[in-house]
mmCIF file of the N, C-alpha and C atoms, coordinates in Angstrom:
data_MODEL
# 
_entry.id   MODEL 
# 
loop_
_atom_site.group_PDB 
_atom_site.id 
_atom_site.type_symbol 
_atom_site.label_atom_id 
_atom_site.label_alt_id 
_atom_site.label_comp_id 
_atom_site.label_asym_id 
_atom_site.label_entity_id 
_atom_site.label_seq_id 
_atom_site.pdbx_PDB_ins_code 
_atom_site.Cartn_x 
_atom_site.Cartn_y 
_atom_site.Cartn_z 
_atom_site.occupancy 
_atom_site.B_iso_or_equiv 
_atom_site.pdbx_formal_charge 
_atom_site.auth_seq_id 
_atom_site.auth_comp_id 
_atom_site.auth_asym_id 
_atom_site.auth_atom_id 
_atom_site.pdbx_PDB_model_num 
ATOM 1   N N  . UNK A 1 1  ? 34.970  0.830   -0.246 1.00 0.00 ? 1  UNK A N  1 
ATOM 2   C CA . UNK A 1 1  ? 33.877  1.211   -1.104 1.00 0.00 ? 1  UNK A CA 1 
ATOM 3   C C  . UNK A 1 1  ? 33.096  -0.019  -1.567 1.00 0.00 ? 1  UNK A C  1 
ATOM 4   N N  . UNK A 1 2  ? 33.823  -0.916  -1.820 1.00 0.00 ? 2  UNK A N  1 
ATOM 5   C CA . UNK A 1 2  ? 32.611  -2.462  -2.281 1.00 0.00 ? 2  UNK A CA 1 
ATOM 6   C C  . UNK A 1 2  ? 31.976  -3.207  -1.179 1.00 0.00 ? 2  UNK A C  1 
ATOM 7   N N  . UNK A 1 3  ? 32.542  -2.695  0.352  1.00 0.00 ? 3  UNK A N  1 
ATOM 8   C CA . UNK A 1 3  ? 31.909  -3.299  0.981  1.00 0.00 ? 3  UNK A CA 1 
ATOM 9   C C  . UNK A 1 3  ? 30.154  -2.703  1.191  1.00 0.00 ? 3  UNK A C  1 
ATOM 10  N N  . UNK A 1 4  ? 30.709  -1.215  0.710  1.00 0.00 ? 4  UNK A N  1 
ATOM 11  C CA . UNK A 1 4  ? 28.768  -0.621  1.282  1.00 0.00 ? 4  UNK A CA 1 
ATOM 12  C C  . UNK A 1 4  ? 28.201  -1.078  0.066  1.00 0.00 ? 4  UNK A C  1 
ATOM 13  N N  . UNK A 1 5  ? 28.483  -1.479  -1.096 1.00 0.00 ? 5  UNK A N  1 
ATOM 14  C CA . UNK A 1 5  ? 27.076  -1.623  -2.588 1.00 0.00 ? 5  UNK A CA 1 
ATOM 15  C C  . UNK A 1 5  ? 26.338  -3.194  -1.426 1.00 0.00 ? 5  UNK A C  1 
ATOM 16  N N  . UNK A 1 6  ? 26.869  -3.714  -0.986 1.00 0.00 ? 6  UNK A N  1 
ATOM 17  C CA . UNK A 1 6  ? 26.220  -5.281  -0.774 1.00 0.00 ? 6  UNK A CA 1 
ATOM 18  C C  . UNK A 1 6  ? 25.161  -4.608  0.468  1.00 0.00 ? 6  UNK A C  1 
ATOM 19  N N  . UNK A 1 7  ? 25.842  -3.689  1.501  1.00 0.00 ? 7  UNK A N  1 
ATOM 20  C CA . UNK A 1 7  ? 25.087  -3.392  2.170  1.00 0.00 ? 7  UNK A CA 1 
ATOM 21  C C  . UNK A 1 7  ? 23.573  -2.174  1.880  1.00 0.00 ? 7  UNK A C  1 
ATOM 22  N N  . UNK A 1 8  ? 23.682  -1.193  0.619  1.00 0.00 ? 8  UNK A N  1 
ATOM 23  C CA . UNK A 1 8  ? 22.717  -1.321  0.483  1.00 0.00 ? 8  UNK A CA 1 
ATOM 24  C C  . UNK A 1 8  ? 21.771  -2.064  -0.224 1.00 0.00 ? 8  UNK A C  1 
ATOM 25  N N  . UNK A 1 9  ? 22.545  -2.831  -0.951 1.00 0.00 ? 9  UNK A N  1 
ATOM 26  C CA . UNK A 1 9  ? 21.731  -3.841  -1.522 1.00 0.00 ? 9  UNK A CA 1 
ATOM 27  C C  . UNK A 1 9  ? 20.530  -4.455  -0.234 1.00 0.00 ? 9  UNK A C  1 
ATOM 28  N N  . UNK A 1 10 ? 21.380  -4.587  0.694  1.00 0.00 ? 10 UNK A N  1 
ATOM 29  C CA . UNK A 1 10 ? 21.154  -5.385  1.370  1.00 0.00 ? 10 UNK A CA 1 
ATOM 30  C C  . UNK A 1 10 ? 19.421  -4.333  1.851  1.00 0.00 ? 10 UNK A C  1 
ATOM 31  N N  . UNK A 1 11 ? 19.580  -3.526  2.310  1.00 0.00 ? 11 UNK A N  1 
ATOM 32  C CA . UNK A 1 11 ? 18.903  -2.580  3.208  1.00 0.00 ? 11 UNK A CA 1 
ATOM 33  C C  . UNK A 1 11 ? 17.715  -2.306  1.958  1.00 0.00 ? 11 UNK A C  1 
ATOM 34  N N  . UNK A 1 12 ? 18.113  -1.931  0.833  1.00 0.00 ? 12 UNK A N  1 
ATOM 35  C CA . UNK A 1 12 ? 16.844  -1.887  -0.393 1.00 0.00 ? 12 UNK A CA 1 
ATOM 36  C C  . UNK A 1 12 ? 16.075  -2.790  0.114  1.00 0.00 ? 12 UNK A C  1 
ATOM 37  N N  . UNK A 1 13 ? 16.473  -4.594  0.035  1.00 0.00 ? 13 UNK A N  1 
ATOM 38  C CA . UNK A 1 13 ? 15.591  -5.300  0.094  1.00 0.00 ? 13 UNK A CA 1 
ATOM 39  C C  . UNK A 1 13 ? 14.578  -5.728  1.288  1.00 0.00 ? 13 UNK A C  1 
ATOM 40  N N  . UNK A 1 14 ? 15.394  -4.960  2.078  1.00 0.00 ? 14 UNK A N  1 
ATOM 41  C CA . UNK A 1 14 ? 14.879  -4.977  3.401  1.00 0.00 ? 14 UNK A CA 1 
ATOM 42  C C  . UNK A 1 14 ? 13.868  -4.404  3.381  1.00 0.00 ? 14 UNK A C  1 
ATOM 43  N N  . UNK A 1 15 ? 13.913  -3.594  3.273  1.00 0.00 ? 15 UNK A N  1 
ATOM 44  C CA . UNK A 1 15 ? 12.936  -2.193  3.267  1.00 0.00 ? 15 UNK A CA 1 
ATOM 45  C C  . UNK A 1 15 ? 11.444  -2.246  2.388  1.00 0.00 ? 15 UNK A C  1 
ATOM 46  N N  . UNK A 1 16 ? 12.082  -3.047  1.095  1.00 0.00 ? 16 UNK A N  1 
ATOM 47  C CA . UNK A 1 16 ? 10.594  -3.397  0.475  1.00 0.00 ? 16 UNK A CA 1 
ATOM 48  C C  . UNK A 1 16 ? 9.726   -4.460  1.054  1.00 0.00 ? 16 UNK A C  1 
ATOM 49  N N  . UNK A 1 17 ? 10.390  -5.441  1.833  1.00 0.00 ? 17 UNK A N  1 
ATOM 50  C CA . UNK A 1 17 ? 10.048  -6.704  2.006  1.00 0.00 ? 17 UNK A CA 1 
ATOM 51  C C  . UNK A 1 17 ? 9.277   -6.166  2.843  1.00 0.00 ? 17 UNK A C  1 
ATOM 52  N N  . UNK A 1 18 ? 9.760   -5.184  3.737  1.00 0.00 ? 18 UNK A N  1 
ATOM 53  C CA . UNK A 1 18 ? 9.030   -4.646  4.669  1.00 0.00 ? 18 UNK A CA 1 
ATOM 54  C C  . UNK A 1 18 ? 7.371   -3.609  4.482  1.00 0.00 ? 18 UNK A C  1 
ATOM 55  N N  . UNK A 1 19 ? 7.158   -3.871  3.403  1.00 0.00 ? 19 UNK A N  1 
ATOM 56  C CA . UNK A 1 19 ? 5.951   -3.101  2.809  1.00 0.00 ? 19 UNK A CA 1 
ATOM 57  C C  . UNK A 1 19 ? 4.769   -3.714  2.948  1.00 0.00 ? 19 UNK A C  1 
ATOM 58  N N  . UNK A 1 20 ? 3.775   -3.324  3.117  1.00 0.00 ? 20 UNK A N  1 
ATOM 59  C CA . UNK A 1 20 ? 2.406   -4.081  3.499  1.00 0.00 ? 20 UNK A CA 1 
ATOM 60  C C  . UNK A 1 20 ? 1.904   -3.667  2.269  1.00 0.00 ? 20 UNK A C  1 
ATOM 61  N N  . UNK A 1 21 ? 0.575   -4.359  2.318  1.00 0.00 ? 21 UNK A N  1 
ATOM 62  C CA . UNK A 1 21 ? -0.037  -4.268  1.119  1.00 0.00 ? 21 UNK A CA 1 
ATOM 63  C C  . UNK A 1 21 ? -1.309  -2.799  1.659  1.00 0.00 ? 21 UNK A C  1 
ATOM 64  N N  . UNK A 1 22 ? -1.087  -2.552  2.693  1.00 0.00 ? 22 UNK A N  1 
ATOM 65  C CA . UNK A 1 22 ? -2.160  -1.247  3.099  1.00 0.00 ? 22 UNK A CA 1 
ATOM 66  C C  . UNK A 1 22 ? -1.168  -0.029  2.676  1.00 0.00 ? 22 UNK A C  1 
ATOM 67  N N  . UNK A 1 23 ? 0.238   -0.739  3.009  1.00 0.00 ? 23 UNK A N  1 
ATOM 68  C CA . UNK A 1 23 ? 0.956   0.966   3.165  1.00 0.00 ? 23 UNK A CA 1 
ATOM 69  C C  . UNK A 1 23 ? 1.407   0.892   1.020  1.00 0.00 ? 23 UNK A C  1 
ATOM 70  N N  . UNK A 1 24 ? 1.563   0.089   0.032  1.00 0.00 ? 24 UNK A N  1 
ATOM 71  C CA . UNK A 1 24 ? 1.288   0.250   -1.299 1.00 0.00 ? 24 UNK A CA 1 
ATOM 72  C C  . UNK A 1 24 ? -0.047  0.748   -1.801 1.00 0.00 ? 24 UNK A C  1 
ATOM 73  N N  . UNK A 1 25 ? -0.908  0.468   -1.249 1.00 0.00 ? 25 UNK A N  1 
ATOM 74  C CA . UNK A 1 25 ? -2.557  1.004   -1.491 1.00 0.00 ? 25 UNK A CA 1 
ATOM 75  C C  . UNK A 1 25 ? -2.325  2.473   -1.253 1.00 0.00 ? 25 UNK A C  1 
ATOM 76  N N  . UNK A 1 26 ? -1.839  2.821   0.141  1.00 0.00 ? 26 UNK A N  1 
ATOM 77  C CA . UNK A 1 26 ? -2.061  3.880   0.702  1.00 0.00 ? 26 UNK A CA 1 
ATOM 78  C C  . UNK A 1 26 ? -0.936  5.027   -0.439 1.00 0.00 ? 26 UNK A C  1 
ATOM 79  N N  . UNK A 1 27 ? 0.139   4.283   -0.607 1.00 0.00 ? 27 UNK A N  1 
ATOM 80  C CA . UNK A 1 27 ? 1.235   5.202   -1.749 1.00 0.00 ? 27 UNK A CA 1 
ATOM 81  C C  . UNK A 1 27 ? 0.990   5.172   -2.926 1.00 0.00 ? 27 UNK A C  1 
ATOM 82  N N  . UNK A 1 28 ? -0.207  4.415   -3.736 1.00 0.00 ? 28 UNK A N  1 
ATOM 83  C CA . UNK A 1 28 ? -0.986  4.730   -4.958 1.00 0.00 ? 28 UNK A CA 1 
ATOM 84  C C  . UNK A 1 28 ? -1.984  5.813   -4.716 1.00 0.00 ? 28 UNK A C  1 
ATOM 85  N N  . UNK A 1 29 ? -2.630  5.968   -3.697 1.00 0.00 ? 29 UNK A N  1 
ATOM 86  C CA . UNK A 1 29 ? -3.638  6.745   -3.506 1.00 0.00 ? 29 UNK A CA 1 
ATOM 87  C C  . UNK A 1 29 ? -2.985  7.694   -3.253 1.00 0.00 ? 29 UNK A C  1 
ATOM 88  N N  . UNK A 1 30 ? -1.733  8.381   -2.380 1.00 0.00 ? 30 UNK A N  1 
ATOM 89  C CA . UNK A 1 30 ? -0.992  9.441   -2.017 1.00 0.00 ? 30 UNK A CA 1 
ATOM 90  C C  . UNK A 1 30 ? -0.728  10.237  -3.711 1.00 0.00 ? 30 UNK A C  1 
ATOM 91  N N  . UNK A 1 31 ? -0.417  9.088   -4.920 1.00 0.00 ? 31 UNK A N  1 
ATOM 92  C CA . UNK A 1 31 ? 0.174   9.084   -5.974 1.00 0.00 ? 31 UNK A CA 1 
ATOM 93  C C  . UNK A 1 31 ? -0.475  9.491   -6.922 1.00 0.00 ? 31 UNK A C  1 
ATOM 94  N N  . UNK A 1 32 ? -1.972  9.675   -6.464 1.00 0.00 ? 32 UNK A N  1 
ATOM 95  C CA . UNK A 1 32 ? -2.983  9.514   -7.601 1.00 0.00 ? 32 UNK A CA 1 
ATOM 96  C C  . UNK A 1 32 ? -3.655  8.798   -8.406 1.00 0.00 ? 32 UNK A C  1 
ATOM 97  N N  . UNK A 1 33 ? -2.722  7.609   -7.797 1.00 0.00 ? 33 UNK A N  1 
ATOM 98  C CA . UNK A 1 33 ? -3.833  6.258   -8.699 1.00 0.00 ? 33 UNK A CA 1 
ATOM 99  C C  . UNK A 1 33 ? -4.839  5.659   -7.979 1.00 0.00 ? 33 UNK A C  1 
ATOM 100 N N  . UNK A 1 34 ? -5.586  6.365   -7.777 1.00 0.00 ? 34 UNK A N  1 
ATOM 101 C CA . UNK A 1 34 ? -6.949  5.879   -6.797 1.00 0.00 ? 34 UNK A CA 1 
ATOM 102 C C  . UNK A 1 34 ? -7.447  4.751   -7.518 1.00 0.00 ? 34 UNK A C  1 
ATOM 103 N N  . UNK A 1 35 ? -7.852  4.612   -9.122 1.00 0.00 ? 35 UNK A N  1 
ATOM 104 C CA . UNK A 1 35 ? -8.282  3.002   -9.381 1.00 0.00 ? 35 UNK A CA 1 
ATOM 105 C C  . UNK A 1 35 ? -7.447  2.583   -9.093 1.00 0.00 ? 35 UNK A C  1 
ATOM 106 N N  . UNK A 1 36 ? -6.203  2.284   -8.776 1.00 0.00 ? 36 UNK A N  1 
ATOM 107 C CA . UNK A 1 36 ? -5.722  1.077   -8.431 1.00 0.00 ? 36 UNK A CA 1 
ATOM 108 C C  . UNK A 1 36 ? -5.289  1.120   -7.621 1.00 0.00 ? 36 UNK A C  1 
ATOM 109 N N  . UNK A 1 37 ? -5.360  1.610   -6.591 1.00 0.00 ? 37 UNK A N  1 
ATOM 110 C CA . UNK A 1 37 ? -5.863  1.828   -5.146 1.00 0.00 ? 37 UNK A CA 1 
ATOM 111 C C  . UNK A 1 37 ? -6.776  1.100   -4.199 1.00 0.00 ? 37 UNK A C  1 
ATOM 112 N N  . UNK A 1 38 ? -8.224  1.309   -5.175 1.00 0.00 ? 38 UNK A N  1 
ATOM 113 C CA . UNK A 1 38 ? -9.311  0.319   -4.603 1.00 0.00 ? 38 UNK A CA 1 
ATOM 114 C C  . UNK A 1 38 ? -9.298  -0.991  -4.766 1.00 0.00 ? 38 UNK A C  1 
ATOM 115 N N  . UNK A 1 39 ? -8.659  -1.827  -5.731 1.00 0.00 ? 39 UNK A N  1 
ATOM 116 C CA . UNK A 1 39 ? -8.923  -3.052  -5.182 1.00 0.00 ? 39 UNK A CA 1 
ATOM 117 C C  . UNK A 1 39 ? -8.349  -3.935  -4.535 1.00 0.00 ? 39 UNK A C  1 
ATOM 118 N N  . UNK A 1 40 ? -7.031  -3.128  -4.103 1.00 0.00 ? 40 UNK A N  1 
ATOM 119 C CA . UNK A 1 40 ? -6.043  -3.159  -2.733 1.00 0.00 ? 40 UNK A CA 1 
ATOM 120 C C  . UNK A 1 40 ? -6.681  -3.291  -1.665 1.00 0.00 ? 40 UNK A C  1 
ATOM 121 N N  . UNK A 1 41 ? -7.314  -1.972  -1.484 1.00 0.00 ? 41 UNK A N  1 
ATOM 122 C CA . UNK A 1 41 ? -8.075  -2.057  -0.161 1.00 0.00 ? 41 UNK A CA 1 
ATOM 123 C C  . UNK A 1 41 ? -9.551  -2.694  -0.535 1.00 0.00 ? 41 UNK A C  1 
ATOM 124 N N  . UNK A 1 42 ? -10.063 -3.445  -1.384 1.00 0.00 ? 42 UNK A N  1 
ATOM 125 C CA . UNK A 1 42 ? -11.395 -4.074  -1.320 1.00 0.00 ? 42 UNK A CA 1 
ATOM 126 C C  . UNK A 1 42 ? -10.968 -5.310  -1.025 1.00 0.00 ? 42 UNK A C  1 
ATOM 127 N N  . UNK A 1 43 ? -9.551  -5.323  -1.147 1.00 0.00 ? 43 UNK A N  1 
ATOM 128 C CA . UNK A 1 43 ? -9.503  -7.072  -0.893 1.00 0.00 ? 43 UNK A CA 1 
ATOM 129 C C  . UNK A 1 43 ? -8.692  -7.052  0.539  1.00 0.00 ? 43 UNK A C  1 
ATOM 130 N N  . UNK A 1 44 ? -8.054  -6.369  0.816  1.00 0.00 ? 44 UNK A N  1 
ATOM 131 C CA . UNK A 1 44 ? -7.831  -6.131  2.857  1.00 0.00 ? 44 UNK A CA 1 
ATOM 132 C C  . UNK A 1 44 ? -9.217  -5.982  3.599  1.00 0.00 ? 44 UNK A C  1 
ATOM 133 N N  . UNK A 1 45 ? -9.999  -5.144  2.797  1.00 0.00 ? 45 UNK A N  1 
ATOM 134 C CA . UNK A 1 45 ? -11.244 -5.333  3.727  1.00 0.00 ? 45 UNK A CA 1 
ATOM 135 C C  . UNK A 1 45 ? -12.484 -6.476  3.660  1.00 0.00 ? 45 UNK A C  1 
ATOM 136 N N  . UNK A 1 46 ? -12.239 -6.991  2.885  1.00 0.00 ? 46 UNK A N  1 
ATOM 137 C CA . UNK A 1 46 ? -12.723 -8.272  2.270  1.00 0.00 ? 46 UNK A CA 1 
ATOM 138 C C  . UNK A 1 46 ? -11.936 -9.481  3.323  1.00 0.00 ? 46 UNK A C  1 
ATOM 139 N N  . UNK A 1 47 ? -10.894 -9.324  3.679  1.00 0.00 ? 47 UNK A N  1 
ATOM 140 C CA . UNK A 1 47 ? -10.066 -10.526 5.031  1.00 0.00 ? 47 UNK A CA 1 
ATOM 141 C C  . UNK A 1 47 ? -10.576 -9.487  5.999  1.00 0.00 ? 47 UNK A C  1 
ATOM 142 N N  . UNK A 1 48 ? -10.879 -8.101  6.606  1.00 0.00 ? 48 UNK A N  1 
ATOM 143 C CA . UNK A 1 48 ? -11.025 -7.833  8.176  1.00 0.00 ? 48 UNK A CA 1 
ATOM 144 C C  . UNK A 1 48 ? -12.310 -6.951  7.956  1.00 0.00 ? 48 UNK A C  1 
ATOM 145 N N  . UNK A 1 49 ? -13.487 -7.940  7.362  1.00 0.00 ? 49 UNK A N  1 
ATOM 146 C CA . UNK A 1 49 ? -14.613 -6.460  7.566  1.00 0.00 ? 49 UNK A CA 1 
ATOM 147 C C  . UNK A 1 49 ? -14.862 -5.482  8.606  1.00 0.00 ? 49 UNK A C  1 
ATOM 148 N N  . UNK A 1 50 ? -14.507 -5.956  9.463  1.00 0.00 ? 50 UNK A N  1 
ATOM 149 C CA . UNK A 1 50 ? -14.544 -5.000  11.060 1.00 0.00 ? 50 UNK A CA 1 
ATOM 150 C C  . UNK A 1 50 ? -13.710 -3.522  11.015 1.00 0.00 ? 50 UNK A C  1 
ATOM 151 N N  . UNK A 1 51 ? -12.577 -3.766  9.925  1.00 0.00 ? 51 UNK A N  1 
ATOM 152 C CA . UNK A 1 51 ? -11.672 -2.566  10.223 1.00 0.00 ? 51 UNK A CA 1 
ATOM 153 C C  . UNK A 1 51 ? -12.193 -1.652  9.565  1.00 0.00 ? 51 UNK A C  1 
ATOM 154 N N  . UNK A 1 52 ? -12.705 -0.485  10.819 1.00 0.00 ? 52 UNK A N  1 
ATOM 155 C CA . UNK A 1 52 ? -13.196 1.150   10.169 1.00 0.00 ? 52 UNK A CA 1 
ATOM 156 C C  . UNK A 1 52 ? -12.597 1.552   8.877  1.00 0.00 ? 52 UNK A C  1 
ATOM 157 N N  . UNK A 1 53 ? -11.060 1.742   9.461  1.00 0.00 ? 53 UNK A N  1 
ATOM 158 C CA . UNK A 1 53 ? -10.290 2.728   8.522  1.00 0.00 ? 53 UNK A CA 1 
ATOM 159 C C  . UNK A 1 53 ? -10.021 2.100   7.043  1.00 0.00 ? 53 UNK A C  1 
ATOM 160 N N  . UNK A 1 54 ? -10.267 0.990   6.787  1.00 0.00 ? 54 UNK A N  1 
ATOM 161 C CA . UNK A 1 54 ? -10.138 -0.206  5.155  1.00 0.00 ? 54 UNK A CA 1 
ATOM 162 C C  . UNK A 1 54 ? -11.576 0.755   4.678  1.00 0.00 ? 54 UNK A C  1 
ATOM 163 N N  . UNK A 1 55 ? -12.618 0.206   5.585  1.00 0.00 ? 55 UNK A N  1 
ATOM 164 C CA . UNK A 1 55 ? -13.744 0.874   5.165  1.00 0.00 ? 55 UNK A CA 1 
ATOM 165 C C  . UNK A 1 55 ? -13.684 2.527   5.430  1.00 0.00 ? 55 UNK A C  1 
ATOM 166 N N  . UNK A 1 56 ? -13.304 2.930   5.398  1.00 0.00 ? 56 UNK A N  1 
ATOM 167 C CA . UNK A 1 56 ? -13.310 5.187   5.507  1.00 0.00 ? 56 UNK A CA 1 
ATOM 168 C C  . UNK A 1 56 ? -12.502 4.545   3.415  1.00 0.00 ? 56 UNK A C  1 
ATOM 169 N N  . UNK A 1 57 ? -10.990 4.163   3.858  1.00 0.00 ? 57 UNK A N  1 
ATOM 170 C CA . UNK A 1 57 ? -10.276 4.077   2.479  1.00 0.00 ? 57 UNK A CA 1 
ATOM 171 C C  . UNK A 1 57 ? -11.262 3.731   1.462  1.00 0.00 ? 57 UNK A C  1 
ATOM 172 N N  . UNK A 1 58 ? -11.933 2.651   1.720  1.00 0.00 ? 58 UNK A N  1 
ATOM 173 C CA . UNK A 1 58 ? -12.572 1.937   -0.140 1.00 0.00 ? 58 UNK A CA 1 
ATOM 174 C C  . UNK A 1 58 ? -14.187 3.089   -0.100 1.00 0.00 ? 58 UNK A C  1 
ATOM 175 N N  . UNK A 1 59 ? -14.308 3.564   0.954  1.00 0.00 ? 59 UNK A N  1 
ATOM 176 C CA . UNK A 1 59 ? -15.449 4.477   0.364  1.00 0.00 ? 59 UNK A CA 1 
ATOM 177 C C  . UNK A 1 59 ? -14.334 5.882   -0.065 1.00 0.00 ? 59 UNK A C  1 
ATOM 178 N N  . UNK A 1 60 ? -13.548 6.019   0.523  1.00 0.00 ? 60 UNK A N  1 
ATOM 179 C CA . UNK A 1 60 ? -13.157 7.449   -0.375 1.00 0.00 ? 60 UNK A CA 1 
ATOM 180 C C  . UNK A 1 60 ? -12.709 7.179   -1.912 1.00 0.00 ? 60 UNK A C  1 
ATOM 181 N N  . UNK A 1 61 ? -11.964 6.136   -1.428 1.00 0.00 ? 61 UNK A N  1 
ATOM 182 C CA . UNK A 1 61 ? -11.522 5.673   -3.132 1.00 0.00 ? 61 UNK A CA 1 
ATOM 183 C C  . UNK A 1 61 ? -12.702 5.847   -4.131 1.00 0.00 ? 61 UNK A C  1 
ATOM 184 N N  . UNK A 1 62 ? -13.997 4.835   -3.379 1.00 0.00 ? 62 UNK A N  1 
ATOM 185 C CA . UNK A 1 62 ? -15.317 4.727   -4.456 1.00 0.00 ? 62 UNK A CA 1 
ATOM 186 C C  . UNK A 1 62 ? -15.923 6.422   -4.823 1.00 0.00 ? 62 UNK A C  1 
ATOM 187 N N  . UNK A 1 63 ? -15.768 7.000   -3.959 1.00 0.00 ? 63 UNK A N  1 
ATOM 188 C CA . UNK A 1 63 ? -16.256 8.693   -3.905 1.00 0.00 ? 63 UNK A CA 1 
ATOM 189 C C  . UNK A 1 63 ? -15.319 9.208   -4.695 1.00 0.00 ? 63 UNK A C  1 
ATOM 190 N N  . UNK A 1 64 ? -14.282 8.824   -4.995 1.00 0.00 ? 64 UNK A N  1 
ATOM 191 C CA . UNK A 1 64 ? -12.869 9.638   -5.615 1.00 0.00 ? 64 UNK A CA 1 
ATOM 192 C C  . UNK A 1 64 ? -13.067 9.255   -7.429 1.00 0.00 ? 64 UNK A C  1 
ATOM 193 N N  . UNK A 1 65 ? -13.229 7.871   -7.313 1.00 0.00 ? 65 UNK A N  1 
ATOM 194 C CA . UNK A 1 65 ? -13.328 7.977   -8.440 1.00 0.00 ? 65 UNK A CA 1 
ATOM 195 C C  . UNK A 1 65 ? -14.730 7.656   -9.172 1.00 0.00 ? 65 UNK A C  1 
ATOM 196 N N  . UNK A 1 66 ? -15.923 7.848   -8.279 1.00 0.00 ? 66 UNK A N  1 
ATOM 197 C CA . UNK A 1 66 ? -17.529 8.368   -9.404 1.00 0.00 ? 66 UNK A CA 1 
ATOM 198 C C  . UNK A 1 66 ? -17.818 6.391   -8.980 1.00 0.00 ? 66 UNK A C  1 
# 
């Protein structure tokens, strides 16, 4: 039994480390926090202006919240 607490310890941290900053934007907005949502994605699309889907996100966000 004490050997699995280290291992999920282990796997928690894994797992967050493993989080992008599109897929936290994207689970505030899933969440309902669309303001703070947008300036997640204003500042990803602010490093790749080219990417459509940053731009579809920060205009729905801007439409979502007035």
């Amino acid at each position: 039994m004490n050997k699995i607490y280290p291992f999920l310890i282990f796997l928690l941290v894994a797992i967050s480390v493993n989080a992008t900053p599109i897929d936290s934007a994207k689970t505030l907005y899933d969440n309902g926090k669309i303001a703070e949502a947008l300036p997640v994605f204003k500042e990803l699309l602010a490093q790749n202006p080219n990417d459509a889907s940053l731009n579809h996100w920060v205009g729905t966000c801007l439409y979502e919240t007035g």
